[in-house]
N, C-alpha and C positions, 0 to 999 in steps of 0.2 A: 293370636298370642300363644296358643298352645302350640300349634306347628312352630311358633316362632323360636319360643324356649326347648323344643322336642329337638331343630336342627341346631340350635346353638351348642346346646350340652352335647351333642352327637359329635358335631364338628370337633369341639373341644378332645375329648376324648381321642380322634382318630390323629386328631392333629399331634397330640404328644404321640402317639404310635409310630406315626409317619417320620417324627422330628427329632427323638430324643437322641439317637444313635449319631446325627452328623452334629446335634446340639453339642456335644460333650466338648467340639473343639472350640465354642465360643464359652467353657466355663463350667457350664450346666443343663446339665438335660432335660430342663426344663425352661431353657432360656426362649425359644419361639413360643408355648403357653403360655409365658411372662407377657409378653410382646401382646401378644393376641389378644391375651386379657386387661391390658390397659385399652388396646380398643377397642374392647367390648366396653369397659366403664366409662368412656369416651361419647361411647356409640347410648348406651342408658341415661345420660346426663342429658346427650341431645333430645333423645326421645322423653324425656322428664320434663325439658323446654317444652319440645313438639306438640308433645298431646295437651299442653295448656294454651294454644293456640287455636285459632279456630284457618283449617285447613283453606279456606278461600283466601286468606290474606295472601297466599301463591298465585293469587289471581290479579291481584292489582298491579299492572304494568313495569314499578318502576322496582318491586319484587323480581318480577322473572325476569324481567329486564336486566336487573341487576345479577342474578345468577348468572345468565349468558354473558352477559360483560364479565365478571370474574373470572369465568369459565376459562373464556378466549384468550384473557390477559394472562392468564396462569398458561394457560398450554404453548401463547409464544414464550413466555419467560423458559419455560422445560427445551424449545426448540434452540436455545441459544447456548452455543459452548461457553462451558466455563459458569453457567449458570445453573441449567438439569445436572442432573447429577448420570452417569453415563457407565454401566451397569452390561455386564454381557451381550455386549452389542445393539444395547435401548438405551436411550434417555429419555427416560420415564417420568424420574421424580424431581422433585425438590426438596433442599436442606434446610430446613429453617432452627438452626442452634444444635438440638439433640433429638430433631423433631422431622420427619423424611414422610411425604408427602408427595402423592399420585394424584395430579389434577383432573387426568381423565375418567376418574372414580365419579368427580363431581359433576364432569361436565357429561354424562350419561344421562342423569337425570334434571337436570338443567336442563337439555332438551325436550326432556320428558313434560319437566311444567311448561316450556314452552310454547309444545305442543298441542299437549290440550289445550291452556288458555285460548289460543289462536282460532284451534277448531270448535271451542264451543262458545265461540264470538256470534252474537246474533244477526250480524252482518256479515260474516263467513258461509256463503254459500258453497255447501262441497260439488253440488252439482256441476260447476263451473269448474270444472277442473282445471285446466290448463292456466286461467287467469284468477282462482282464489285459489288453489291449493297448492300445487307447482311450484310457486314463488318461497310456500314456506319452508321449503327443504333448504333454504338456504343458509338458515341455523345449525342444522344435524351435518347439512355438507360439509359447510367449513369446518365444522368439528372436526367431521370425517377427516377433511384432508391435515388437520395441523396435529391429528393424533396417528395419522399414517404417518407422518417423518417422523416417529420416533423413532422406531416402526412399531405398529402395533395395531396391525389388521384386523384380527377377532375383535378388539373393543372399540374400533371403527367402524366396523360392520354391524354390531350390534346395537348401536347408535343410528343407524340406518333402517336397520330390521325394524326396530320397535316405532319408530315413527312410520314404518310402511303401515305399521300394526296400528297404531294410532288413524291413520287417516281410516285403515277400514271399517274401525270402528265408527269413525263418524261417517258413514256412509257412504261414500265414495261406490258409484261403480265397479263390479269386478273386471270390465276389461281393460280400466285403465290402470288399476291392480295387478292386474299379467304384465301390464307395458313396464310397470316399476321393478318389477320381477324380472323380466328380462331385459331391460337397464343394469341394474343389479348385479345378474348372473352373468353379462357382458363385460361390466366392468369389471369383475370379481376375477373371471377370466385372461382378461387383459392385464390386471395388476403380476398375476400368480405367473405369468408367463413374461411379464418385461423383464426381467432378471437373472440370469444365471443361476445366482442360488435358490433362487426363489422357483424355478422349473425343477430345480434337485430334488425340492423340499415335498415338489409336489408325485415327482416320480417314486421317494420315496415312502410316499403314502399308501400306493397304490400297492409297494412289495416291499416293506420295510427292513424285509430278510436277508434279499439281496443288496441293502445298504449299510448294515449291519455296523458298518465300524465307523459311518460317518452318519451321513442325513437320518439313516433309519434307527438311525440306533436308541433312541429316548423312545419310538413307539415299538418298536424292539424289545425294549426292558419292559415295557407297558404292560404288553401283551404274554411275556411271560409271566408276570406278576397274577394278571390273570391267571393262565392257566395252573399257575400251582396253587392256586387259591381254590379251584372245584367247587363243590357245592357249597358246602359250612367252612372253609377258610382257615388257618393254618395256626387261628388263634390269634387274639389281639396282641401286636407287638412283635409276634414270631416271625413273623412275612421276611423275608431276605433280600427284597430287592433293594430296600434303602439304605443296606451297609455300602453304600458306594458305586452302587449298580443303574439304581434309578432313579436318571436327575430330576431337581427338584421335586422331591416328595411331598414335602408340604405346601406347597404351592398349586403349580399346575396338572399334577400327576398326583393328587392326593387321593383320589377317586380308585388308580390304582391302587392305593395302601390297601380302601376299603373291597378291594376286590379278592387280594391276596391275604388278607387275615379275616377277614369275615366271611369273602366267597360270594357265589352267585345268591343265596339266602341275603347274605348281607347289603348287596349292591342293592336289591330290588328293595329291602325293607327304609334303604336312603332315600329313594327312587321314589319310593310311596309315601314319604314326608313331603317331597317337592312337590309332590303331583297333590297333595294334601292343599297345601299351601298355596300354589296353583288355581286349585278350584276355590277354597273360601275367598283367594281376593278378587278372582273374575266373578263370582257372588257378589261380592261387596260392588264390583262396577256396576251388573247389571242391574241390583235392587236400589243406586242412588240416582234419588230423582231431579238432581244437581248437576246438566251433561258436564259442567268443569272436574266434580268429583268422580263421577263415572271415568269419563277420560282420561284423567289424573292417575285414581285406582287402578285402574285397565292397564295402563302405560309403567307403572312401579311392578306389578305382577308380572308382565310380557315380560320387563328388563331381566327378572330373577329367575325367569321360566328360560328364557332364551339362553341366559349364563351358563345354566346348568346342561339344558340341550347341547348346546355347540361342547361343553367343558369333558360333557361325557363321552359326543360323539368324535375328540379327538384322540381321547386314551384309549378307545376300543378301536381305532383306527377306519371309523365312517367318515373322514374329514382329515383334511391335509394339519398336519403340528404347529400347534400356534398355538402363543401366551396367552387363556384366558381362565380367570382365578375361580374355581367350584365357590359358590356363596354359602359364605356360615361354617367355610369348611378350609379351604384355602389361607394361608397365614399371611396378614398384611392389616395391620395397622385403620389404614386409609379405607381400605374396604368394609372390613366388618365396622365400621363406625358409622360409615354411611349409609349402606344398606339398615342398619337399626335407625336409623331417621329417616330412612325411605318406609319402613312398615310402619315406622309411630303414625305418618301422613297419613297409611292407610287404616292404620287402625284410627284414627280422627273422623275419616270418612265416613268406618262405617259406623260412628255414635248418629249419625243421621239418618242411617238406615232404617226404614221400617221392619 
């Protein structure tokens, strides 16, 4: 709870840094803070519900069952013109009144109860891999592929990842853990390469310098942002890249902000809240003696470790540019609301902890 409240207030703060300058032309510079913190109050009401709940009730069938049917119904509803809402070249979300909504927020961790429940079936032999575990990736795929048309590869893949993550935990073999792995890194390869733009995106990753005025140019400003940020950072707010330089700052690049006014001091000191957070809830997996709560825990921590790995390793330029949102820190409604019912779960889990 303390990492939890340590990255929220942090987010909060960097997020008005990152926001207020492009906010002016919706009004108020403080109009994405607004935004954020109805999803925070959103995101506490659920966790108010949550931890009055006894976290196995995720485990009875017609529960996770019922997330994954939502899940899937929502993300064709987003694939249909005229129904998602169609957003610089994604259709992402959905409208509902005054009320805009990312279903693939939900269906991450819809996989995630899926998952465990499945694997810590007492009739789920993981030994058996090709005929008991194999067949269950057919949840997280279809996800996979109905949250690839939007496009939106990174939250595709990491819907992927964490059920890889998942299976090892329940014990799975590690050579058939390489084979998913280089599955994976096959397909992963084949997507990145089916496309024109999508070869650009990837070339541009590699020298973002020399693309400077098209593909490279968002990890371009990235990595400047960086580097005038040095050790201690330019001061909260000062940073320059977000007068219109570096896209999306409060979103996918927000990591940037905190690199260019807080500095390499600052990044690490963010860094070592996740990793904080990280380690009590892989804690919390390993000391419940519940494998649906272990797996569960295990699977809500991966998703939020994983976010942040790929989120950081794309603004530093260790991974090709792709949308996906820093947790606790990134502005979006749909996100931080969910993520705060994703840690209530875990903090449910671990009142059973010894």
């Amino acid at each position: 709870m303390l990492c939890t409240a340590l990255l929220l207030i942090t987010g909060l703060i960097v997020l008005f840094a990152a926001s207020y300058y492009n906010a002016q032309d919706k009004g108020s510079a403080l109009s994405e803070v607004w935004s954020q913190l109805l999803g925070v109050a959103v995101g506490v009401c659920g966790m108010a519900v949550v931890l009055r709940l006894d976290y196995r009730l995720l485990k009875k069938p017609w529960v996770s069952g019922g997330l994954v049917g939502i899940s899937v119904v929502l993300l064709i509803l987003v694939a249909i013109p005229g129904i998602g809402r169609y957003v610089n070249g994604s259709r992402r979300w959905l409208v509902v009144g005054p009320i805009t909504f990312q279903p693939s927020e939900m269906a991450k961790y819809a996989a995630i109860v899926f998952m465990a429940r499945a694997l810590s079936s007492g009739t789920r032999d993981v030994r058996k891999f090709f005929t008991r575990v194999v067949p269950l990736f057919a949840v997280p795929g279809l996800m996979f592929l109905l949250i690839l048309m939007q496009p939106n590869l990174s939250t595709a893949g990491s819907i992927l990842i964490v059920s890889v993550i998942l299976v090892a935990m329940a014990g799975v073999r590690w050579r058939y853990l390489v084979m998913l792995g280089v599955g994976g890194a096959c397909l992963g390869t084949f997507y990145a390469l089916s496309e024109d733009y999508r070869r650009a995106r990837l070339m541009s990753f590699t020298h973002p310098f020399d693309f400077l005025t098209n593909e490279g140019y968002q990890l371009s400003q990235s990595l400047m942002a960086f580097g005038s940020g040095g050790w201690f950072g330019m001061g909260l707010g000062k940073g320059r890249q977000k007068y219109a330089f570096l896209p999306y700052p409060e979103s996918d690049f927000i990591f940037a902000v905190v690199g260019e006014d807080l500095g390499f001091v600052g990044c690490c000191g963010v860094l070592c809240l996740f990793c904080a957070f990280v380690f009590f809830g892989l804690r919390v997996a390993m000391r419940c003696r519940d494998r649906f709560g272990s797996l569960l825990a295990g699977g809500i921590t991966a998703m939020i470790g994983v976010q942040c790995v790929m989120n950081v390793m794309v603004v530093t330029g260790m991974m090709p540019t792709t949308g996906l949102p820093l947790p606790f820190f990134s502005s979006g409604g749909t996100s931080i609301a969910i993520v705060l019912c994703a840690v209530a779960v875990l903090l449910s889990i671990s009142r059973d902890v010894p």
